[in-house]
Every structure is written in C-alpha cells, then in structure tokens.
Short mmCIF file of the C-alpha atoms (twelve columns), coordinates in Angstrom:
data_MODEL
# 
_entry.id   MODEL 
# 
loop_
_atom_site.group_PDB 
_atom_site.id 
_atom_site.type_symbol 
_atom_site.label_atom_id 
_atom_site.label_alt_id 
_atom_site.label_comp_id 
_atom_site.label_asym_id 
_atom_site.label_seq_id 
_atom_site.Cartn_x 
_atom_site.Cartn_y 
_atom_site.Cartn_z 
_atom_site.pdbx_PDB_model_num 
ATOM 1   C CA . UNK A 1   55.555 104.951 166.536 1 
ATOM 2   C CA . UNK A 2   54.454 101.365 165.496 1 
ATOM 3   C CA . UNK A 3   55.048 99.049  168.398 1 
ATOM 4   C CA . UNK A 4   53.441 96.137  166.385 1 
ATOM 5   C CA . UNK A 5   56.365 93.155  165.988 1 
ATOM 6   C CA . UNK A 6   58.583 93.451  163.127 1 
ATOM 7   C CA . UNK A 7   57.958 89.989  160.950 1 
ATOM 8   C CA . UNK A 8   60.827 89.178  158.479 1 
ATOM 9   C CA . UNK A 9   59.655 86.121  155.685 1 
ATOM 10  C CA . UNK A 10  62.231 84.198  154.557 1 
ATOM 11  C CA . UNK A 11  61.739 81.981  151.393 1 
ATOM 12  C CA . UNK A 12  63.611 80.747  148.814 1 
ATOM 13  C CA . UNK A 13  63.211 77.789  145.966 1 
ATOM 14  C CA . UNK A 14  63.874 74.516  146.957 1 
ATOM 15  C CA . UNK A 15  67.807 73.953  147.962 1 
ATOM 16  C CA . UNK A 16  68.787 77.184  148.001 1 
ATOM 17  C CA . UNK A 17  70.287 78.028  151.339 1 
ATOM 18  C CA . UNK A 18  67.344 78.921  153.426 1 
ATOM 19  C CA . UNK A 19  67.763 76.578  156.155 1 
ATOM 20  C CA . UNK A 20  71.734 76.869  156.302 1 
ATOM 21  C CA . UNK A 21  71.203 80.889  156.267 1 
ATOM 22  C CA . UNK A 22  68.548 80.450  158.956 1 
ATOM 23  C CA . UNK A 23  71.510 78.213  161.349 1 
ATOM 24  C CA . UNK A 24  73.422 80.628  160.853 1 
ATOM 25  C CA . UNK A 25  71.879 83.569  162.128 1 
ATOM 26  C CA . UNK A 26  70.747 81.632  164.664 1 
ATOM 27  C CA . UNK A 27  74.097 81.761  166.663 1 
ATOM 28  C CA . UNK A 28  74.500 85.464  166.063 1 
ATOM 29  C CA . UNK A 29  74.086 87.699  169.467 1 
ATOM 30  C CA . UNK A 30  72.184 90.129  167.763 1 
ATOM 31  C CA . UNK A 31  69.444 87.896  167.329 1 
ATOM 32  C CA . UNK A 32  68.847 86.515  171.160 1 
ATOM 33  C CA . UNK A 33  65.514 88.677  170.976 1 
ATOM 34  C CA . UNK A 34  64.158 86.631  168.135 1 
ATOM 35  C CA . UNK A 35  61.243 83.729  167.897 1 
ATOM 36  C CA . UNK A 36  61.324 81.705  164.632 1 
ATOM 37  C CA . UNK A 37  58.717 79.920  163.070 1 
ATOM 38  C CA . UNK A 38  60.393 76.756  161.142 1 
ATOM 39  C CA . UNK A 39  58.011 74.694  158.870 1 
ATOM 40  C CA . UNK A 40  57.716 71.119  160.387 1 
ATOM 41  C CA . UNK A 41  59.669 68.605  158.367 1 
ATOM 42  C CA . UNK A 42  57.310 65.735  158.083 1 
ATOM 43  C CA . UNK A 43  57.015 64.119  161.493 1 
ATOM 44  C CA . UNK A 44  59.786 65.863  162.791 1 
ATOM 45  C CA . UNK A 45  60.227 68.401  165.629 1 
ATOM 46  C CA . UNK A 46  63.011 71.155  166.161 1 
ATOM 47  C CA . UNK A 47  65.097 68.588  168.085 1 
ATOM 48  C CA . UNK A 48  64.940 66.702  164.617 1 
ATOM 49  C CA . UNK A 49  65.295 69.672  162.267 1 
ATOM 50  C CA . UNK A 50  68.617 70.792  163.987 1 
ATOM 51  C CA . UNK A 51  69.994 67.167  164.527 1 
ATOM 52  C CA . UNK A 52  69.690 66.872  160.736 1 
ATOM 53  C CA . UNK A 53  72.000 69.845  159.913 1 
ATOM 54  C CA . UNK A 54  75.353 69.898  160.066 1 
ATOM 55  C CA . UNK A 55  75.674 73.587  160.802 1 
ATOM 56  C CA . UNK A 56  73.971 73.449  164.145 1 
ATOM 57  C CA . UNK A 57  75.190 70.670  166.046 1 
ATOM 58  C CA . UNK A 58  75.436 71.223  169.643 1 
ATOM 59  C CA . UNK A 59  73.159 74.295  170.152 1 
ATOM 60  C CA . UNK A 60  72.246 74.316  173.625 1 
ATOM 61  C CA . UNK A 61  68.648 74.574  174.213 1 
ATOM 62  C CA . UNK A 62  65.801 74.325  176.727 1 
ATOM 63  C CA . UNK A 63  61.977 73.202  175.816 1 
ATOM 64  C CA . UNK A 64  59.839 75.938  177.687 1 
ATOM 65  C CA . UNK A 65  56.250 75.258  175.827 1 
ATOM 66  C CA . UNK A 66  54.785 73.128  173.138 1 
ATOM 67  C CA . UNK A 67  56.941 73.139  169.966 1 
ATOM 68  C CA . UNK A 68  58.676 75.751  171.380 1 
ATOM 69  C CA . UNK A 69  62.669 75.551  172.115 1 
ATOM 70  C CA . UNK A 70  64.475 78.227  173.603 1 
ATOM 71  C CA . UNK A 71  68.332 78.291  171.981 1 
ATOM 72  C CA . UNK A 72  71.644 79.117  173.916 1 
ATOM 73  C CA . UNK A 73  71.772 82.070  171.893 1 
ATOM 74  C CA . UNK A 74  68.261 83.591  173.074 1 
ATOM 75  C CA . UNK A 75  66.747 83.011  169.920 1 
ATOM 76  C CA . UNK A 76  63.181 81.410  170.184 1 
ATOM 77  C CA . UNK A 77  61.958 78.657  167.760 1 
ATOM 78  C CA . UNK A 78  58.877 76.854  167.071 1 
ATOM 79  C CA . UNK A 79  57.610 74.409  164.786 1 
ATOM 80  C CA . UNK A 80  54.752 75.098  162.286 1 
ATOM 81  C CA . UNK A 81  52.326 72.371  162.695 1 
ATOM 82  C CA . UNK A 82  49.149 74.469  162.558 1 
ATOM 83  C CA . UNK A 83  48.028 76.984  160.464 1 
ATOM 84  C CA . UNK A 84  50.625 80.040  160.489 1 
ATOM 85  C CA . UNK A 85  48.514 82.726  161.840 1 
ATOM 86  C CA . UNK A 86  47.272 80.269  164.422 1 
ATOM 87  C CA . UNK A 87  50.837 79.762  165.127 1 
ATOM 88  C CA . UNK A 88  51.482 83.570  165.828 1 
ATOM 89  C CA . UNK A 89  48.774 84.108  167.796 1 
ATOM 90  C CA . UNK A 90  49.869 81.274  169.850 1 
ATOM 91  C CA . UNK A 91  53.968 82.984  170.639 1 
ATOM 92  C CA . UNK A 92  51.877 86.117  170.887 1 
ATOM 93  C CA . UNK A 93  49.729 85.204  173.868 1 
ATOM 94  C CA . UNK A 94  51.985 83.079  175.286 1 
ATOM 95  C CA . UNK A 95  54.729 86.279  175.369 1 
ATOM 96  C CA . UNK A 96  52.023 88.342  176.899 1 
ATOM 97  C CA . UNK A 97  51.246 85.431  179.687 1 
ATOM 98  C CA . UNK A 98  55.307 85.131  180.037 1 
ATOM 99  C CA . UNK A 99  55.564 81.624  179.350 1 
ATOM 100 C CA . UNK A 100 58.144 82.382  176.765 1 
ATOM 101 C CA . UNK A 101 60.487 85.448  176.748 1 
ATOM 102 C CA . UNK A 102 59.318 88.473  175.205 1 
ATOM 103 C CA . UNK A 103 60.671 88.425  171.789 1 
ATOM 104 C CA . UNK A 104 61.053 91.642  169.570 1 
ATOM 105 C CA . UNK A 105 60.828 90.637  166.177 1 
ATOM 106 C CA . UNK A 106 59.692 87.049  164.236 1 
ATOM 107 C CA . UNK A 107 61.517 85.617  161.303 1 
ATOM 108 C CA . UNK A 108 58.800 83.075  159.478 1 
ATOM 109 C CA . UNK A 109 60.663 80.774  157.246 1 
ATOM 110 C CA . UNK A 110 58.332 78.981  154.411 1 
ATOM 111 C CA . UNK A 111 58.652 76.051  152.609 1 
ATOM 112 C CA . UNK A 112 60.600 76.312  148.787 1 
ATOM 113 C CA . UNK A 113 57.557 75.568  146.816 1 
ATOM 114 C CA . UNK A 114 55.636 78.941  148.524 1 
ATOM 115 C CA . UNK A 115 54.421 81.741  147.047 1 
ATOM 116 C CA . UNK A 116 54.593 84.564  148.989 1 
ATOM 117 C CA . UNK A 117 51.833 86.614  148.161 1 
ATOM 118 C CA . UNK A 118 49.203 84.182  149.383 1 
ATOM 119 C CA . UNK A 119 50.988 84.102  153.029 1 
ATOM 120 C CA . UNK A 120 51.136 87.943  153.447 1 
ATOM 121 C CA . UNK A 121 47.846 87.939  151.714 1 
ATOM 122 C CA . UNK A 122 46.507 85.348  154.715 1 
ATOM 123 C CA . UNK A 123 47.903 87.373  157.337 1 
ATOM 124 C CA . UNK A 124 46.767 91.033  156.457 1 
ATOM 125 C CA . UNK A 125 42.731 89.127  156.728 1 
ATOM 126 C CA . UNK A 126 43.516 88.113  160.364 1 
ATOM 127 C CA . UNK A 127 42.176 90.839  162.805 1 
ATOM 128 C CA . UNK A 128 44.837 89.926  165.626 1 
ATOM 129 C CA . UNK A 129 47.464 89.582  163.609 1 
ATOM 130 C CA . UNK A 130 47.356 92.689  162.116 1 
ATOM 131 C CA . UNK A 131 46.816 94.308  165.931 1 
ATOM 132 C CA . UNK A 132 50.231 92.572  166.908 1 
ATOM 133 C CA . UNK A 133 52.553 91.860  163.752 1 
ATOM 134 C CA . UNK A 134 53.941 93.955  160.851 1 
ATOM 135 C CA . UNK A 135 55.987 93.023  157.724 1 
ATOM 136 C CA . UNK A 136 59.336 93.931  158.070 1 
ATOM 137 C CA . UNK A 137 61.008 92.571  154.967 1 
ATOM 138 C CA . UNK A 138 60.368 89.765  152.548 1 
ATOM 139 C CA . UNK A 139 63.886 88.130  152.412 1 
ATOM 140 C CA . UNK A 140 64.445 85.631  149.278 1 
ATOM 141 C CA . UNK A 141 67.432 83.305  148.635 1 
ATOM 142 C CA . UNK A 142 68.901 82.638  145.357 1 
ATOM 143 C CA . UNK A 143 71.519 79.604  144.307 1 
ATOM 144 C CA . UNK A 144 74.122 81.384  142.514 1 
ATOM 145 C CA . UNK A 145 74.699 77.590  140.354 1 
ATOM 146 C CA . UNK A 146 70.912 77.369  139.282 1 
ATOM 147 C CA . UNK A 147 68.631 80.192  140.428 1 
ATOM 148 C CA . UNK A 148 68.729 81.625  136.990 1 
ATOM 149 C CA . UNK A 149 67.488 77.852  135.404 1 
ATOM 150 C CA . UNK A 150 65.195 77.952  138.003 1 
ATOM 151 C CA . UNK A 151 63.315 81.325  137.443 1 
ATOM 152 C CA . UNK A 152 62.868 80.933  134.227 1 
ATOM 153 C CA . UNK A 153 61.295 77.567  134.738 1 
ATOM 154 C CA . UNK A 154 59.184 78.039  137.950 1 
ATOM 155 C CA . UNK A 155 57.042 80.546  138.690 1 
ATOM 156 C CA . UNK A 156 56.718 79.970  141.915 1 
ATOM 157 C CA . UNK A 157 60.559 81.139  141.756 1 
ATOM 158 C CA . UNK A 158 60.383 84.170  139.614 1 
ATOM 159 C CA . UNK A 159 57.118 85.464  142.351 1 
ATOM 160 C CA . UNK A 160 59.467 84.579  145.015 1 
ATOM 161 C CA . UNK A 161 62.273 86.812  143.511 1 
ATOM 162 C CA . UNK A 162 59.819 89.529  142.644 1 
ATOM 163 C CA . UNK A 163 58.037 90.226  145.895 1 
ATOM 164 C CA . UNK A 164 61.761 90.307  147.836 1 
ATOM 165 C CA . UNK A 165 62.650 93.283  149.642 1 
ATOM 166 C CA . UNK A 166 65.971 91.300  150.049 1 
ATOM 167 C CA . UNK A 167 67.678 88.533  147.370 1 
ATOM 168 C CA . UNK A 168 70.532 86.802  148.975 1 
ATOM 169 C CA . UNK A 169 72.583 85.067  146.936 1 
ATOM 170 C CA . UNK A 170 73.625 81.318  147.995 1 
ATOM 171 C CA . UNK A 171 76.812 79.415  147.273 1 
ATOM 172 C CA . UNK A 172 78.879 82.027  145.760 1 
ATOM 173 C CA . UNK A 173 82.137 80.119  146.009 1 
ATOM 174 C CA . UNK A 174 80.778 76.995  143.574 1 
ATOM 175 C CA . UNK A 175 79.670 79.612  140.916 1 
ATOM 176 C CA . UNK A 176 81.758 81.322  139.065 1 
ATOM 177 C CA . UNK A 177 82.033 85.328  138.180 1 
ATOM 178 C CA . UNK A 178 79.693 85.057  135.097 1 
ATOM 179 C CA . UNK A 179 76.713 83.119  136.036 1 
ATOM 180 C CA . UNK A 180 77.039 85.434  139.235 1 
ATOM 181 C CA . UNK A 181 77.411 88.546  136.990 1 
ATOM 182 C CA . UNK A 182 74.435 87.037  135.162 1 
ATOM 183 C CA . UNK A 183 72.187 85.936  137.586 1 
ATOM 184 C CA . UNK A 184 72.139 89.863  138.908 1 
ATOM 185 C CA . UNK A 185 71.495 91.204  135.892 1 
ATOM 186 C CA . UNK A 186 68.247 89.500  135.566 1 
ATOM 187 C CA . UNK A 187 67.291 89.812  138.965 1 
ATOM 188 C CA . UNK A 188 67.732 93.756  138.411 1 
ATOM 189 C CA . UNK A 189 65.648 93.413  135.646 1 
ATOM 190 C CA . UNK A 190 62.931 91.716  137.749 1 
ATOM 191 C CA . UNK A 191 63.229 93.308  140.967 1 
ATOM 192 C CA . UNK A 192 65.292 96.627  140.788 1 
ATOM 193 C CA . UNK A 193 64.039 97.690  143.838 1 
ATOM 194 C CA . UNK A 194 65.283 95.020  145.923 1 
ATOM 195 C CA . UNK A 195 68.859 94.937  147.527 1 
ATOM 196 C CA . UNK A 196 71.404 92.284  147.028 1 
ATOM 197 C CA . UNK A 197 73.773 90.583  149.072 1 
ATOM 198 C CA . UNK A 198 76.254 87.462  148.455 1 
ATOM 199 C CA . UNK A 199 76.974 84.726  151.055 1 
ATOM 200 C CA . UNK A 200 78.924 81.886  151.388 1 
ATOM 201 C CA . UNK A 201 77.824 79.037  153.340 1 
ATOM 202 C CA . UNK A 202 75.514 80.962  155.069 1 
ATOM 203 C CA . UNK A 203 77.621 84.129  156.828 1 
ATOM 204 C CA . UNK A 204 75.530 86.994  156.475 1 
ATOM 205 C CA . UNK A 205 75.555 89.959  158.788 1 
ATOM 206 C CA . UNK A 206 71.532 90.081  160.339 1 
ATOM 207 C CA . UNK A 207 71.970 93.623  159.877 1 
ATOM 208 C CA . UNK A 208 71.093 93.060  156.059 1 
ATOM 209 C CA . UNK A 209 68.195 91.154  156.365 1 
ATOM 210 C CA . UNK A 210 66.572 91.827  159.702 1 
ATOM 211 C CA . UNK A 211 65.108 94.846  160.915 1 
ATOM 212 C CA . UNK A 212 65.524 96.205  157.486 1 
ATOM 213 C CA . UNK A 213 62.198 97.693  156.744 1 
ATOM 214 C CA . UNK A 214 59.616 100.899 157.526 1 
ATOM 215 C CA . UNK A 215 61.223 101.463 160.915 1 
ATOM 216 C CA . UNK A 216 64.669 101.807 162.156 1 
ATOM 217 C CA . UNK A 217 65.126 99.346  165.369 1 
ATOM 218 C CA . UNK A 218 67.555 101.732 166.617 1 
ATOM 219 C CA . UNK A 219 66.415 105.793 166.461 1 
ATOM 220 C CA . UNK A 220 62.123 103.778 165.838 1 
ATOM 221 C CA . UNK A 221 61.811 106.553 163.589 1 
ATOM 222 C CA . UNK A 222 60.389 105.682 160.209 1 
ATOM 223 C CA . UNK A 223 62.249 105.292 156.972 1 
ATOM 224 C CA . UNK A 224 60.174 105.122 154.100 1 
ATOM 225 C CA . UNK A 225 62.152 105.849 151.561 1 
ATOM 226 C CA . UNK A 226 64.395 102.789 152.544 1 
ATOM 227 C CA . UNK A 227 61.581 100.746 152.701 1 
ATOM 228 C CA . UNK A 228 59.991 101.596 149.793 1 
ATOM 229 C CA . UNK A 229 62.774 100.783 147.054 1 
ATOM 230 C CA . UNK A 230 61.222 102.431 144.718 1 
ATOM 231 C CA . UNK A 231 62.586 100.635 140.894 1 
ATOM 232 C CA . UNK A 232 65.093 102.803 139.429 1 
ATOM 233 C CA . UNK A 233 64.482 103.230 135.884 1 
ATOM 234 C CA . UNK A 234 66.124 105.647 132.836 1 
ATOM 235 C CA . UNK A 235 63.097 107.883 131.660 1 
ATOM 236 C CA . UNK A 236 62.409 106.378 127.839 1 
ATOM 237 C CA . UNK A 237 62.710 109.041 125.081 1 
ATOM 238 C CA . UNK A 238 60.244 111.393 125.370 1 
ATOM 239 C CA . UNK A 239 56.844 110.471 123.727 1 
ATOM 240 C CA . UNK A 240 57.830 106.581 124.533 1 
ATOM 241 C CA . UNK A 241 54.326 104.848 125.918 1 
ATOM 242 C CA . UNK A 242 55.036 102.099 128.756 1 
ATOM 243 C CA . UNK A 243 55.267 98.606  126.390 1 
ATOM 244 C CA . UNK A 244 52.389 95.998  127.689 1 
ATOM 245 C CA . UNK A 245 53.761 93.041  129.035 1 
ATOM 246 C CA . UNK A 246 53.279 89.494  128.057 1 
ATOM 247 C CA . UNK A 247 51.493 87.534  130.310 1 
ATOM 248 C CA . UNK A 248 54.036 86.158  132.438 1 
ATOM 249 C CA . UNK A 249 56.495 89.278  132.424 1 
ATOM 250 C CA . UNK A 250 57.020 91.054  135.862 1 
ATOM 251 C CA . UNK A 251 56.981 94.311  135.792 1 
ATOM 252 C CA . UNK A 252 57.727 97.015  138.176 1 
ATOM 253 C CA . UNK A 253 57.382 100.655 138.062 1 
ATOM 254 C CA . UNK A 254 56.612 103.672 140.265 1 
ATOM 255 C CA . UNK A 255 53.719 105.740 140.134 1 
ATOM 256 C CA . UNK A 256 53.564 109.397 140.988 1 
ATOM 257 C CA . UNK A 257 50.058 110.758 142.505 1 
ATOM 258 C CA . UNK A 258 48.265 114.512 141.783 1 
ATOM 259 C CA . UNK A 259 48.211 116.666 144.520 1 
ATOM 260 C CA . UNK A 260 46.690 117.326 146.173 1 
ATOM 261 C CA . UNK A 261 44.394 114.647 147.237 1 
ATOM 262 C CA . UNK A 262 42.379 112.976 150.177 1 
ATOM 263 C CA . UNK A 263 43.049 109.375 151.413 1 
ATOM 264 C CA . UNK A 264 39.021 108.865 151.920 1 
ATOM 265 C CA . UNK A 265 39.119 109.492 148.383 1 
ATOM 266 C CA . UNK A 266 42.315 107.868 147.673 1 
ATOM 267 C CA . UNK A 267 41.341 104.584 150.064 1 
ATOM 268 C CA . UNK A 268 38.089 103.120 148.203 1 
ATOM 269 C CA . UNK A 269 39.949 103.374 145.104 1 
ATOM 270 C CA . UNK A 270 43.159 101.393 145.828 1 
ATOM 271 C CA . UNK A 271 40.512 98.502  147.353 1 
ATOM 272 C CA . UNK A 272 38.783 98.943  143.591 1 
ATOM 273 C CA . UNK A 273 41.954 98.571  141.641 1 
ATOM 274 C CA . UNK A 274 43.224 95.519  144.286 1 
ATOM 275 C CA . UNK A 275 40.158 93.539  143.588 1 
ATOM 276 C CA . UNK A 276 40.537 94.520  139.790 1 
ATOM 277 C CA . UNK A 277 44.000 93.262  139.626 1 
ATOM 278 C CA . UNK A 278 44.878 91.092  142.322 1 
ATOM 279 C CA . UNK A 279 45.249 88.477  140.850 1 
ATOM 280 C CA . UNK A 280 48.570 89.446  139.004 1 
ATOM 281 C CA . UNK A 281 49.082 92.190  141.990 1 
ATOM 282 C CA . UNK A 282 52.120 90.743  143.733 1 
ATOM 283 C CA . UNK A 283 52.828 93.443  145.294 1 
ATOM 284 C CA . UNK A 284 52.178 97.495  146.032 1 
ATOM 285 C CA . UNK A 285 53.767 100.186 148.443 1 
ATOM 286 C CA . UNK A 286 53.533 103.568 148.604 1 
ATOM 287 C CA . UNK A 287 53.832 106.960 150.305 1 
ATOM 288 C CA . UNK A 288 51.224 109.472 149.933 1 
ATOM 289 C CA . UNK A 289 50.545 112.735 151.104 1 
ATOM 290 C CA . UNK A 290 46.621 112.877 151.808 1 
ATOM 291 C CA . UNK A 291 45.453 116.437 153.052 1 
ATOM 292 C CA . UNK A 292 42.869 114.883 155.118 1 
ATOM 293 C CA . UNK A 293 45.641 113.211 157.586 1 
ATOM 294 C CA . UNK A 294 48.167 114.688 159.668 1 
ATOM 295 C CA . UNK A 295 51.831 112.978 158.552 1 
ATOM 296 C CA . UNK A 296 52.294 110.971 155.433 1 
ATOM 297 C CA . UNK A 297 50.491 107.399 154.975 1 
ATOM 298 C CA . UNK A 298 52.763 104.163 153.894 1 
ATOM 299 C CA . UNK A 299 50.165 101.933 152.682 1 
ATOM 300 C CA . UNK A 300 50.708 98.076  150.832 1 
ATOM 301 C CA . UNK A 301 48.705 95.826  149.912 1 
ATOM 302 C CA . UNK A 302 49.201 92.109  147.971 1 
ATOM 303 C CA . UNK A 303 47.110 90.830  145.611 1 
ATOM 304 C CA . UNK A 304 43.681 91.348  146.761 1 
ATOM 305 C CA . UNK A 305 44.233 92.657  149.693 1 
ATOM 306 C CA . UNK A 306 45.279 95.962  151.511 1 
ATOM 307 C CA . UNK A 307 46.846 96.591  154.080 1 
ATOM 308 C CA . UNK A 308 45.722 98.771  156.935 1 
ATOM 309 C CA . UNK A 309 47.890 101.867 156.441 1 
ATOM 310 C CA . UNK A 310 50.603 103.317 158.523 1 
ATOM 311 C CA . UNK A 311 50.719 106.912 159.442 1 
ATOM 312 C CA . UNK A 312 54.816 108.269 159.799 1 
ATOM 313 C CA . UNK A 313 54.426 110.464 162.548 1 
ATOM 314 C CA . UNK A 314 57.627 112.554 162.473 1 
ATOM 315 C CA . UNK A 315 58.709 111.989 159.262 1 
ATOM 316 C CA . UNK A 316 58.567 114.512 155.795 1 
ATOM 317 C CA . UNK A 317 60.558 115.049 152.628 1 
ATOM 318 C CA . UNK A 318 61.959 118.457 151.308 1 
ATOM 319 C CA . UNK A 319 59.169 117.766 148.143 1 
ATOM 320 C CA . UNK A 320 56.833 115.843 149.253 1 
ATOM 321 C CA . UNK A 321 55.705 113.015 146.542 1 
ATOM 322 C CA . UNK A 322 52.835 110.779 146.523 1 
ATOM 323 C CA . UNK A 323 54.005 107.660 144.715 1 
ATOM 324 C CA . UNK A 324 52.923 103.916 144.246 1 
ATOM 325 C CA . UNK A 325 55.465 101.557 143.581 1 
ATOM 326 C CA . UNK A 326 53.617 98.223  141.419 1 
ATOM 327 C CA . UNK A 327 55.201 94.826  141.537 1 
ATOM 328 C CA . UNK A 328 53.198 92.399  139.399 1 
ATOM 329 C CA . UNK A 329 52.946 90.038  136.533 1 
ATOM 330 C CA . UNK A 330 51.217 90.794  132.977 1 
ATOM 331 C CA . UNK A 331 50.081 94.428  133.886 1 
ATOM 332 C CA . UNK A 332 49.578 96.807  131.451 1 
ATOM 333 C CA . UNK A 333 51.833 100.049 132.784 1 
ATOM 334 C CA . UNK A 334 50.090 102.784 131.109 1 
ATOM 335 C CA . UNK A 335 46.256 101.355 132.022 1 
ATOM 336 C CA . UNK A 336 47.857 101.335 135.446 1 
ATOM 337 C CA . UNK A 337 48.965 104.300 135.628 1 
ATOM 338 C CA . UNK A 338 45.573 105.808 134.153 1 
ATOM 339 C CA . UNK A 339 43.661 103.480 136.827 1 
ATOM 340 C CA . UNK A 340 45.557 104.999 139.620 1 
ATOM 341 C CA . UNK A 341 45.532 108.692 138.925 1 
ATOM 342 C CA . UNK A 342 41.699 108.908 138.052 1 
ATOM 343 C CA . UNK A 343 39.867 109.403 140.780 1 
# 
C-alpha cells in the first residue's frame, strides 16, 4: 500500500469558481483531515484571503505556525509565499515534529493563469517530495457562461482542461441548457477521459473531487482502472490510420502494449520517448504488466518527466492489458503508437 499523502491540484482559468469551490469544501466535515495550500494574494495573508470572500465569513480559526491557520472545521491552510515544493516540505516536517495536526491528504490550489504540467512536472524532480506526496487528482473548473470562449482563446485554458482528471463546471444556474450542452461536448472531445460534475455556487460533494484517484481512502486498495480513465473512443472503420493533428489540437488516445514484456526494458524507453516529446507531452498513465515485477506497475509521467512508478500490490484484471493512455498537444497518433510498441 502507498502511504505517501494523497495531493489533489485544483486550477481553473481566471474567475471561474476556484476560490468559491475551495470555501466551500472548506466547511465540509469530511475534510477536517485536510491542509491547503492557497496562493498568496499580493500582500495578503489567509486572514485577508477569507475576509475578502463572502462565502467564508466567520470561520473560526486558530494561527498554530507561520502562514499556517488551523479552521473550525479541522481543515489546515497555508499561504504560498515560497516556492511550492518548499512549501510542502515545510507542512511535511512540521506534521512529523507535531506542530500542526497530522493531515491526510493536501489540496494545492494554483493561480488561473497556471499550467499544470510545469507544477506536477516541478514536483516529480524533488527527491522529498516524491518520498512523502502523491498525485491524487488534477481537479479543473470550468465557467459554464465563458469557458468555451475561453479555451478556444487561451491555451493556458485548453492545457488546464486537458490534463484534468476532474472538470467541474461553475455557475450552472446563469448559463443556460445549450451553452451547458455545448460546453460538454467539447470538453468530451478534449478530455474524454475525465469526469464531469455541475455546481452551483460552489456545493459540490468532496467525494467527487477528493480522494478520487489510484487508491481508495476507504478499503486503500488500488483502483487503477478508475484512475486511469482511459478515453473512450468508437474503433474507425477498419483500415482507418490515426489523422495527425494540427499543431495545437489535443489529442488523447490509449495505447495497448505486446506481451509479454520487461519494465527494465520497458523503463529506459518511456524516459526516451518523454524527452522526445515532452514538450507537447501533457500528460501519460498507464498500467502494464512487466514479467520482471511481481503485481502490475501504474506509471505517469508529464512532459519531460516520469514519474517513479507504483507497484498495485493486490490488485489484477481477468485479461490483463498493458496500456498507455497519451494526453498531449500536436502528436502524431500513429508515430506514437509505433514509438511506444518498438522496443
């Protein structure tokens, strides 16, 4: 079992809920075992950010270290002032030194403007981190009015909304059925693995967005198949080559490995074909089935970087099925698919 902390990004383009989601799952009960990194505002401080919201006036809370508030409803925030994975290290020690309670997972939200390949990117580089913290589930918010507008004019937007494990979509009640109707249909088309969920004013169960990724909180058995999400797409007529993308297209597909193979064969080769194509990588997850280790691997990487993989001690499938699931921008699906299998 992975006892590593369960981290949960949440990002969105600017105005588009994140910070009224984020008050509101900070008064739910289920979340009292929870630290929170919140990007500073400026020269402002917690005290600051939740005076300046309406949605989370009169929270109790109690300053037990630097930056660090403890809330009424258990949940533990900080401010980012430093660099982020000085930041984690920082709640880490100080929860093994018990100056602050022992929290069991970390949401980190970013600013609007973020992309969030570059942050998971950072993170998988930094030797502690890695020891201490795992990535539970990018979580992306959309506006319902303009996320559409806004994905097709920033990119920073349509990365966000590729990447996401989870799209939750904002202000629901202010748009109406067919720019909602709309607005899925394109996210499907850029991100058909992710789930979808649609709030108003915030009110979202944490059940959909927290703890929502390789290992149930509950049974802390794995589920890969959950966390993978692989795309779901009809098979083309047959003799149909993958269609090359334009530059700026996302694309996602899935991948299916030979068997049998060997991850000391299989490992050198995924670093190759991240530092061949990370730069349009945005994302990659997988299960494979190496016959050189004893349970199946999950194993992700972003951009240029991969990610030390996780052995699912436990789990199997009736058919067991190496596969690669590839979230990026501009690839070329059938040199992909060549890249990956040759080896």
């Amino acid at each position: 079992m992975d006892k590593r902390i369960p981290v949960t990004l949440l990002t969105g383009f600017l105005g588009s809920g994140k910070t009224t989601l984020l008050n509101k799952l900070l008064h739910h009960p289920s979340m009292k075992d929870t630290a929170i990194i919140i990007n500073e505002l400026g020269d402002a401080g917690l005290d600051q950010v939740f005076a300046n919201s309406n949605l989370a006036q009169n929270i109790e809370n109690e300053h037990i270290a630097d930056n660090t508030v403890l809330l009424s409803s258990g949940c533990l925030c900080c401010t980012l002032k430093n660099e982020l994975a000085d930041t984690m290290r920082d709640l880490f020690f100080k929860r093994a030194l018990q100056a602050i309670p022992e929290f069991q997972r970390l949401v980190i939200e970013t600013t609007g403007m973020a992309d969030p390949g570059p942050i998971l990117a950072n993170l998988m580089n930094e030797p502690v981190i890695e020891s201490t913290y795992r990535l539970d589930a990018v979580v992306v918010t959309i506006d319902s009015v303009y996320g559409l507008q806004q994905i097709e004019d920033n990119l920073e937007a349509l990365k966000q909304a590729a990447v996401a494990d989870v799209l939750i979509l904002t202000k629901t009640d202010l748009a109406s059925n067919e720019q909602i109707s709309t607005l899925k249909e394109k996210l499907i088309s850029i991100n058909p693995g992710a789930t979808q969920h649609k709030v108003v004013q915030g009110e979202l169960d944490p059940a959909f967005v927290i703890d929502v990724g390789l290992f149930d909180i509950v049974t802390k058995q794995p589920e890969p198949q959950r966390w993978l999400r692989a795309p779901y797409k009809p098979k083309p007529p047959k003799g149909t080559l993958p269609q090359k993308a334009h530059d700026d297209d996302i694309v996602s597909f899935t991948v299916v490995m030979p068997q049998p193979l060997k991850w000391s064969q299989l490992k050198p080769h995924l670093l190759k074909f991240c530092q061949i194509y990370g730069k349009n990588l945005l994302r990659l997850k997988g299960i494979i089935y190496a016959e050189d280790q004893s349970a199946p691997l999950a194993i992700h990487a972003v951009h240029f970087t991969p990610y030390p993989p996780t052995l699912l001690e436990g789990w199997s499938e009736e058919e067991p099925t190496s596969r690669i699931v590839i979230i990026g921008k501009g690839l070329d699906e059938l040199e992909i698919r060549k890249k990956l299998t040759q080896f």
